[in-house]
N, C-alpha and C positions, 0 to 999 in steps of 0.2 A: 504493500500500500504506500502511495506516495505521502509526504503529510505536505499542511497547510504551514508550517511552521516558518518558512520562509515566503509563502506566496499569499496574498491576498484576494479574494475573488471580486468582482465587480458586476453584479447584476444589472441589468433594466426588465423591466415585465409591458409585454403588449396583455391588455386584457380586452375581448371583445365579447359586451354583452349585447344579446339581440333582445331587444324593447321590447314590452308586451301588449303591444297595439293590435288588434285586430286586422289592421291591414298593415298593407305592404307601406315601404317608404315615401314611395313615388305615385301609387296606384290603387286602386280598392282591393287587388288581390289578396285572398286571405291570409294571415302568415300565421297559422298557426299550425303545431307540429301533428305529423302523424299520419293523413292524407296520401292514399294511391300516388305516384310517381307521376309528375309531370302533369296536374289537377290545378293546381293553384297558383296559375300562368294564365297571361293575357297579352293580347299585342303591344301593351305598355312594357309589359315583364321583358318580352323579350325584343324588345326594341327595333321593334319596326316600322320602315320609314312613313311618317306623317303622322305619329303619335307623338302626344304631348303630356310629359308629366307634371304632376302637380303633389307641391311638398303636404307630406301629414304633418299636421298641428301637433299631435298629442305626441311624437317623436321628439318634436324641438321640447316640449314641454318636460320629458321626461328627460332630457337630455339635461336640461339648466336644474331640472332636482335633484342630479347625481352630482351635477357642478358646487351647486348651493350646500349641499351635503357635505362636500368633501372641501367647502373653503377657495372654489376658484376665483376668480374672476369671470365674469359673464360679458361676451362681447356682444354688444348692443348692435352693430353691423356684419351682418353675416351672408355667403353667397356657398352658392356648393361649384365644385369644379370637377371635371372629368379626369381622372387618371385611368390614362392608356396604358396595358398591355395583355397578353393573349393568356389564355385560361381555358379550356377546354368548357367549362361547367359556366363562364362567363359571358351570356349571350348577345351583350349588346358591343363587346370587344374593348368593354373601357368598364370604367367602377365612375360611379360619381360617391364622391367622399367631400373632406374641406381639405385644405390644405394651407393657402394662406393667414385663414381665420379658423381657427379651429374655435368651437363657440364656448368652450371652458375653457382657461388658461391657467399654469401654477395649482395650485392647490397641496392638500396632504392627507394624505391615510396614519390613523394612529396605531399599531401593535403594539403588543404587550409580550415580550420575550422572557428566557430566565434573568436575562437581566436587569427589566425593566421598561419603563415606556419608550418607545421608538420611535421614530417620526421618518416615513417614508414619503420622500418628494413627487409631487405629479409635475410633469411638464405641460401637458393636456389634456383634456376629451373632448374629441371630436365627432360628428356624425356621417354615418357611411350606411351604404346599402351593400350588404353580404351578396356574394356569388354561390350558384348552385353547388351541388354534391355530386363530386365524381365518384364510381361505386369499381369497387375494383373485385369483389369478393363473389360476386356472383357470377359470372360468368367467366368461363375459362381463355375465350379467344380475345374479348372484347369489354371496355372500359364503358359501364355504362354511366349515363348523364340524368339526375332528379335535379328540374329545375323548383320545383316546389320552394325553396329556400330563398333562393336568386330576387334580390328586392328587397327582402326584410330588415326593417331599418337593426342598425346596432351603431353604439357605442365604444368607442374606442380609447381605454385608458391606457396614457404612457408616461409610465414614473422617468423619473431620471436615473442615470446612473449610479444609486446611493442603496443596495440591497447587495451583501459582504455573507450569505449565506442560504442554503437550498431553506432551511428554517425560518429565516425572516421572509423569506419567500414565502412559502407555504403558509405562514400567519398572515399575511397581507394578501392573497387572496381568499384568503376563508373569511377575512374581514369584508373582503369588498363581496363576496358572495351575500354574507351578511347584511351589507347596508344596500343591496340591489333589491332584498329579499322584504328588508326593513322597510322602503320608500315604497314598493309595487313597483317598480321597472320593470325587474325580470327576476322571471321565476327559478333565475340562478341552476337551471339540473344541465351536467356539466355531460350528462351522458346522452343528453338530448341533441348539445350542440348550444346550449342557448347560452353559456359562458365557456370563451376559449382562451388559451392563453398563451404566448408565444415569448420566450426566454430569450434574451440576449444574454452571451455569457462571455467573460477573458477574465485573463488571471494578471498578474502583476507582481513584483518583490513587495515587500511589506514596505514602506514607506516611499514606495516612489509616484510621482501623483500622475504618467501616462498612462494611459489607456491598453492595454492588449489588445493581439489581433482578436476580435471577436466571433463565437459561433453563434446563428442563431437557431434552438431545437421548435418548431414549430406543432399547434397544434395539440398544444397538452391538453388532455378533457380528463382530467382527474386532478384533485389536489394533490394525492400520493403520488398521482404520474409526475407532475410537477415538480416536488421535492425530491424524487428519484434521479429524473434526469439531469436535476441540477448537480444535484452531488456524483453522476457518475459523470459528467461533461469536464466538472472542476478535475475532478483525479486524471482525467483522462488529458484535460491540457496538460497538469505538472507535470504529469508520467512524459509527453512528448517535449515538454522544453529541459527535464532531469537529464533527459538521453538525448541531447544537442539534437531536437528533430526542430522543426519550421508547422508553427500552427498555421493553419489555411483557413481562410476566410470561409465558411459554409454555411446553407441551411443543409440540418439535420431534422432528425424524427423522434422518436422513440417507441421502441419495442416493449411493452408490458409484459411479454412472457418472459424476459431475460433479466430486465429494468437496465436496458443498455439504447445507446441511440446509434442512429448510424447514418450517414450521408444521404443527403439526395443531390444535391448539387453545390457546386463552390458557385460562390456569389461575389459579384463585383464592388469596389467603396460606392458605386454610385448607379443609378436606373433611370433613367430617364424616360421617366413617365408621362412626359409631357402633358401636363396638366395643364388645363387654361377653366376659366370658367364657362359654365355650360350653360351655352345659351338657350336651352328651353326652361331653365328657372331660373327666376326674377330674383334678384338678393331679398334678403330680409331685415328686419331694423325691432330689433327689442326695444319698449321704453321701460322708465323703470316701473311704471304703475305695473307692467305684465308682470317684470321677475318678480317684485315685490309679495306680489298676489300667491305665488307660485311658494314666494320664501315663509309668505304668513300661513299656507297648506300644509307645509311640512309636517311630519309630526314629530314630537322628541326623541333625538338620534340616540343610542344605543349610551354613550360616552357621556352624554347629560342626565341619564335616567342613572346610571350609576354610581356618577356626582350625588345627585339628588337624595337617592335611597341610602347610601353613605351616611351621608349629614342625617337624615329625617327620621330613618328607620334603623342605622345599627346595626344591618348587616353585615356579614363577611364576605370578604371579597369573590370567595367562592358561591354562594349563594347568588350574589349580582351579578357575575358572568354565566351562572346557569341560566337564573332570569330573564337576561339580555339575549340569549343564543335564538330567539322566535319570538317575531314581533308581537304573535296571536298569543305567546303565553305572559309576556312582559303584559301589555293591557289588559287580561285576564286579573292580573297580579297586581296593577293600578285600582280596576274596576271593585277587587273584593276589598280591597285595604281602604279605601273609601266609608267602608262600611261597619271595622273594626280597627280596635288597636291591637290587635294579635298579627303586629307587621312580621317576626321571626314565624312563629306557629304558620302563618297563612305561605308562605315560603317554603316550609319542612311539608305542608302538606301537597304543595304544589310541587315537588321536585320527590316527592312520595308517589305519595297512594292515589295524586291523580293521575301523574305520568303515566304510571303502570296500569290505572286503568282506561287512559282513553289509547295507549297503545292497544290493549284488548282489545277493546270495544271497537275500534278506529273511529271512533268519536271527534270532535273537534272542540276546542277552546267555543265557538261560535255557539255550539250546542248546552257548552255548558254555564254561559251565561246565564240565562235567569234561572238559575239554581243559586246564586250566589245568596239571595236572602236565607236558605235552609241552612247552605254553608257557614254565614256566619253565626246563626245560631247551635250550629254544631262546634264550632270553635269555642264557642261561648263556655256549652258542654265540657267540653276536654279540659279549657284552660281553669275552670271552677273546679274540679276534680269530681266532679259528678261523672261524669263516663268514662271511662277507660280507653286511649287512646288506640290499640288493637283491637278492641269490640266496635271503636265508630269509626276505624277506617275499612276493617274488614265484614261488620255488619252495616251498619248504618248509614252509612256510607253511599254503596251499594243501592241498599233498603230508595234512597231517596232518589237517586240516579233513574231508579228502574220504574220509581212512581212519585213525581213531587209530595212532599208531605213536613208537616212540621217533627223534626228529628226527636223532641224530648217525647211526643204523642208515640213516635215509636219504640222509644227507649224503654219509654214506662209498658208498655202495652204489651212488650217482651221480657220486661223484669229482667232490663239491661243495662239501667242505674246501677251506680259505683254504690257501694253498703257505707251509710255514716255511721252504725252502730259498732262503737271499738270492742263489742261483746261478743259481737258476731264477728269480728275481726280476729278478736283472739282465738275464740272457739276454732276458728279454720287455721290457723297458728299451731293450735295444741294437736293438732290431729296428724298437722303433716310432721314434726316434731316428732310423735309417739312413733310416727308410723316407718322414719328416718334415724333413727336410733344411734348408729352405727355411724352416719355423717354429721351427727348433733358431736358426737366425741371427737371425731376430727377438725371437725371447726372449731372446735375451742383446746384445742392443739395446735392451733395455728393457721389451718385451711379457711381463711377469712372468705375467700371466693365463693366458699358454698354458699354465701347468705342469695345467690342470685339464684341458684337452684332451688332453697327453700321458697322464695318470693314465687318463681314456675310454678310450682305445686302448687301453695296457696291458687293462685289465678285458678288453674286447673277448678281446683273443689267448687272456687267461688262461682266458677264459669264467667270470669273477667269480670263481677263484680268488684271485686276487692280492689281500693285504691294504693298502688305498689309503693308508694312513697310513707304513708301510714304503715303498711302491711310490713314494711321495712324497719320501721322503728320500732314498732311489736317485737317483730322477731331479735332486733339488737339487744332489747332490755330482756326477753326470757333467756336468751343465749349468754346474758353477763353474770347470768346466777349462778 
């Protein structure tokens, strides 16, 4: 293995996400996934002479809330321009993208590494219409072409050269999956196609500030692909500059069955795309009343809701980053906290026994909304020591899910109330005691641990009546005799 001990790596990351607009960039075709091969095409899509496109709104729109998001700059003068070259899968013989004016400018994405907060630089996002799908897997003689794709707008993010590891890599897109997912752009599935991401990668000696020759691995649709290919591309340049070889300017791929890349073609410093602006669309001119409208929609980004709950509620940092990971559970978690001050509790059971049960279920947060009043009176429950926290997550719980209803109606109605009689407390005490004999001696020999097995039992007899915290101190003072 080569090490990193004298070389430093230098990333940049293309990320391209496709928007989740109903139609196409340019045309009404539909762009959503999944549709027969070559369906959701039209003589707009495939650029046929005396058709005229015309830009979607809700593109640009979606474009300035990933800007606004992430801290750009918003250019109020914007045009789209043609970039020419040949594509197989590209039917008009050119892409219209931006280029001059890209309509996001600077910006930054925050990660969180082992060592702390990071600040990854944007250079851009720009907007662009995707090129079809060349299919090479199906047929043995011939390369087949799904234009279905071809038009649908997407997003184009390009950090700067300031990412020193496949890790900080892989954190900063899972982050921007996150805030694609957070806003409603796009629906971030990476196996879809609907976020790609293409690595720029050289190496360097540890403090020297030029640049290396660069590879670029193109096409990553996995975050793990991603971080794979980074870290076998890095080993792979030190390995050729340790043994006095010559790195070569390339795009590469990467193979998932191996987690290795491998060539497609060495690539030039420069392409001349000849881009000019395209004169069947008209430039465009943001004011600011639009962005503004656009920046007052937003809703609160991932990194202020954690500020917030920090300060407000007390949480652990672990807890906030669970929280934070799905927009739909994070508002769930606004929504019930609203309604009590069991801001810890209402977190342990959302990162509980509701996960586990709308994984089951395949339920959604959306579903479990107006249950929230039952919920907080079941918290209520719990946190009084009236019910038993394993009888009301794994009966009552449930009980209300399957039929709205007020929790204590069912509590009582099941004689599923915690015992406040310490008579009855004890009596379930002395039984499991009498009946443990043999672990009563070893505990007061020193096996302090069994007092959790005696607490088991109890529950057991009581049928989770018994509150374990009483039932605990019971058993400490009979056990001191």
């Amino acid at each position: 293995m080569a090490t990193l001990e004298k070389y430093e790596a230098v990333i940049g990351l293309e990320i391209h996400a496709q928007l989740a607009t109903h139609s196409k960039l340019f045309c009404g075709d539909a762009a959503s996934f999944g549709a027969a091969p070559n369906t959701h095409i039209s003589p707009i899509t495939m650029g046929h002479p005396g058709t005229l496109p015309k830009t979607n709104t809700k593109a640009i729109e979606y474009a300035i809330k990933m800007g606004l998001a992430c801290g750009c700059d918003i250019e109020k003068d914007n045009y789209f321009a043609r970039k020419h070259y040949f594509y197989p899968d590209l039917p008009k013989g050119y892409q219209i993208s931006q280029h001059t004016t890209p309509i996001c400018v600077g910006g930054k994405v925050s990660i969180k590494n082992s060592e702390g907060e990071k600040i990854i630089q944007l250079n851009r996002i720009h907007l662009e219409e995707d090129a079809g799908k060349s299919i090479h897997d199906i047929s043995a003689t011939d390369t087949l072409i799904d234009l279905n794709r071809a038009g649908t707008p997407l997003i184009e993010m390009v950090t700067e050269p300031c990412i020193h590891s496949a890790e900080d890599a892989f954190l900063f897109v899972t982050e921007v999956r996150r805030l694609v997912r957070w806003i409603g752009i796009c629906d971030g599935n990476m196996e879809e196609g609907s976020l790609r991401c293409d690595a720029n990668i050289s190496i360097r000696e540890k403090g020297d500030t030029k640049l290396g020759t660069r590879v670029e691995v193109k096409n990553l649709n996995s975050i793990r692909n991603i971080k794979k290919a980074i870290e076998f591309e890095i080993e792979r340049l030190i390995q050729i500059t340790e043994t006095g070889g010559t790195i070569i300017q390339q795009t590469r791929s990467f193979d998932a069955n191996n987690d290795t890349t491998f060539s497609i073609r060495d690539k030039e410093d420069a392409n001349d795309y000849r881009y000019f602006p395209d004169p069947d669309l008209a430039p465009f001119h943001l004011t600011d009343e639009y962005i503004k409208n656009i920046q007052d929609a937003l809703p609160s980004l991932p990194n202020e809701l954690k500020e917030t709950w920090k300060q407000l509620y007390s949480l652990s940092d672990y807890d906030i980053e669970q929280l934070c990971e799905h927009k739909e559970e994070a508002d769930f978690y606004i929504a019930w906290t609203k309604q009590t001050p069991h801001y810890k509790a209402a977190a342990n059971w959302i990162l509980g026994p509701i996960r586990g049960y709308l994984n089951e279920s395949k339920h959604s947060y959306k579903m479990l909304t107006s249950a929230i009043p039952y919920l907080v009176q079941l918290l209520d429950l719990v946190e009084s020591g009236q019910l038993n926290f394993s009888v009301a997550s794994g009966k009552v719980f449930k009980a209300i899910m399957e039929q709205p209803q007020s929790p204590l109606q069912f509590a009582q109605s099941h004689n599923l109330l915690q015992s406040n009689s310490t008579d009855e407390m004890s009596s379930w005490v002395d039984q499991v005691l009498a009946q443990n004999t043999d672990k009563v001696e070893a505990y007061k020999k020193g096996k302090k641990g069994l007092i959790g097995l005696f607490v088991g039992e109890v529950k057991k007899i009581s049928k989770g009546k018994a509150d374990p915290k009483t039932i605990t101190q019971i058993l400490e003072q009979k056990l001191s005799k």
